[in-house]
C-alpha positions as CSV (number, residue, x, y, z in Angstrom):
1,X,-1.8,-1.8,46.2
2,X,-3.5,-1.9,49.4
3,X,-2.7,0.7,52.5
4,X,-1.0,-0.5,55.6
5,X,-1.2,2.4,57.9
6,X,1.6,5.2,56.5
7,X,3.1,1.9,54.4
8,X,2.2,1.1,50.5
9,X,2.1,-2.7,50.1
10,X,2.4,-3.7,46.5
11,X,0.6,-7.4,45.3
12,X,2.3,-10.0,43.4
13,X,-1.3,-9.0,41.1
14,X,-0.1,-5.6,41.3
15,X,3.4,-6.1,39.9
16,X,1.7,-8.2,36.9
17,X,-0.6,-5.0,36.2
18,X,2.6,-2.7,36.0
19,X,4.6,-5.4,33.7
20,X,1.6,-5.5,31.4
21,X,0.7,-1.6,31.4
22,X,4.7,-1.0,30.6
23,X,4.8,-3.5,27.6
24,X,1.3,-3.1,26.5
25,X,0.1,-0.1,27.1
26,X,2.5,1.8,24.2
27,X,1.0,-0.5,21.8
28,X,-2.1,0.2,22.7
29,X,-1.6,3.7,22.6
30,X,-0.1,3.4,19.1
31,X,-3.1,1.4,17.6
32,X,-5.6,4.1,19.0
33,X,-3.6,7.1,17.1
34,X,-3.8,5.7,13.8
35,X,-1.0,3.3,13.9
36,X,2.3,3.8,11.7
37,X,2.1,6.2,9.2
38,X,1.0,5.1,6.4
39,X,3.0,5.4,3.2
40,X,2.2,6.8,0.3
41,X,0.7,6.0,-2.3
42,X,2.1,5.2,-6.4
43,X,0.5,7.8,-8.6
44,X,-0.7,6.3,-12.0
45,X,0.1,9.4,-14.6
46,X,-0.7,7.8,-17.7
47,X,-2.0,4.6,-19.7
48,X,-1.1,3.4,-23.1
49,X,-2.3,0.5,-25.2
50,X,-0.9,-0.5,-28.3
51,X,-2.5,-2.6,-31.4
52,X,-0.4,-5.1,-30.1
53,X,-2.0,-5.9,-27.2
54,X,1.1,-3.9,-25.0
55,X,-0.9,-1.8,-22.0
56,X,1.8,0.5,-20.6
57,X,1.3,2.7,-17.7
58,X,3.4,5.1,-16.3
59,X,3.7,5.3,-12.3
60,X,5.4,7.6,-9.7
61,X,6.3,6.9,-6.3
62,X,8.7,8.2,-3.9
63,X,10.5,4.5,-3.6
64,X,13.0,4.5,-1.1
65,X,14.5,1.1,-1.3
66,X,13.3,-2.1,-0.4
67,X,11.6,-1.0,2.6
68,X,9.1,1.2,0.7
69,X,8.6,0.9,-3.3
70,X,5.8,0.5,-5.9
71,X,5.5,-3.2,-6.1
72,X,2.5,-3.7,-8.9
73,X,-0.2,-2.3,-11.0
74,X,-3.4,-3.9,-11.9
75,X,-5.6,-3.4,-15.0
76,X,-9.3,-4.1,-14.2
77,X,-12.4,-3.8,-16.7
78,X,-15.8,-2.1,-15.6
79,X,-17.0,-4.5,-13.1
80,X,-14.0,-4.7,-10.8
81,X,-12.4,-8.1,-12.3
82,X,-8.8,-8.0,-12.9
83,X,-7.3,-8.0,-16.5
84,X,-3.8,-8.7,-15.0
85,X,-1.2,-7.6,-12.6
86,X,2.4,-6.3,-13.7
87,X,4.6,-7.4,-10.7
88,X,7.3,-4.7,-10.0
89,X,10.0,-6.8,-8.8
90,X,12.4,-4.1,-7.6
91,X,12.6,-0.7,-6.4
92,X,13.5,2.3,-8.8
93,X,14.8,5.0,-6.7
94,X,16.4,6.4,-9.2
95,X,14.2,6.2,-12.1
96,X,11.2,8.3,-11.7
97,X,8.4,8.3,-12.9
98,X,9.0,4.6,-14.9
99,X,7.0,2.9,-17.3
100,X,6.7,-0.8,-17.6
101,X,4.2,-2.8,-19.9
102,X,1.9,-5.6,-19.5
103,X,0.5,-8.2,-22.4
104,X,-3.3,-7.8,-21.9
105,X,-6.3,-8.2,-24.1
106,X,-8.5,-5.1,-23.7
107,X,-10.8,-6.3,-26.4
108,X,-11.5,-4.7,-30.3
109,X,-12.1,-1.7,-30.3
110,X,-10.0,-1.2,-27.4
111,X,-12.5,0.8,-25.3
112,X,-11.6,4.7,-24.3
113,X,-10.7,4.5,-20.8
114,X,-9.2,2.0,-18.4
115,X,-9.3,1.4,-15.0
116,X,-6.2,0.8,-13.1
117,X,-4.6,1.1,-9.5
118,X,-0.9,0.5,-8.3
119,X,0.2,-1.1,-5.1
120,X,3.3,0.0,-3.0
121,X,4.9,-2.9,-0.2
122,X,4.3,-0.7,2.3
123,X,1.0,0.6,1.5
124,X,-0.7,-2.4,0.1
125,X,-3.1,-1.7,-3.4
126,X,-4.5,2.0,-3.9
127,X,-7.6,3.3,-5.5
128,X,-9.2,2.6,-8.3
129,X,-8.4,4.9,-10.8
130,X,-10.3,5.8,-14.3
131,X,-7.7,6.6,-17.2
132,X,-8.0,7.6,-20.8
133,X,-5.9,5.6,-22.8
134,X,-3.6,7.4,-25.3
């Protein structure tokens, strides 16, 4: 803007600062507080492996369709390499908490604990979690 006596002139520069501050600038503004919130995460409650090879783990999550729903679980030995992934292909929003099961080698003697973590779609993969197996 410049001054023009008792007269505001406004730049064709000016008007492409106002555009981009009105479309931008909300964006930015979300970014800088933390973005969306973020969803929570699926609760691992419990691990079992059978002498079958059959690791089962039971997970809770507050699925609320497709938009928002525990989409996997991972089984991981001590060094942080994965065992495999069970792939939750749907939500269960009506069947909480929900075990599903996974063919996986854990070795013999199976060891004592196992390290796990579940991922939602919205959330993305949680922590790493520590679990006795039962």
């Amino acid at each position: 803007m410049r001054e023009n006596g008792d007269r505001l002139l406004l730049c064709v520069g000016d008007l492409r600062t106002l555009a981009f501050m009105k479309t931008t600038l909300p964006l930015i503004l979300l970014l800088a507080s933390g973005g969306l919130a973020q969803a929570d995460p699926a609760e691992i409650l419990e691990a079992r492996y059978s002498t079958s090879g059959q690791l089962s783990v039971t997970l809770l999550h507050a699925d609320t369709g497709w938009d928002d729903y525990a989409d996997a679980w991972e089984v991981l030995d001590a060094e942080g390499n994965s065992l495999g992934v069970r792939v939750l292909a749907h939500p269960h929003v009506e069947e909480q908490p929900f075990t599903r099961s996974l063919s996986v080698m854990l070795g013999d003697p199976a060891p004592e604990t196992v390290f796990l973590r579940a991922s939602t779609n919205a959330g993305g993969w949680g922590e790493v979690q520590e679990l006795p197996l039962n």
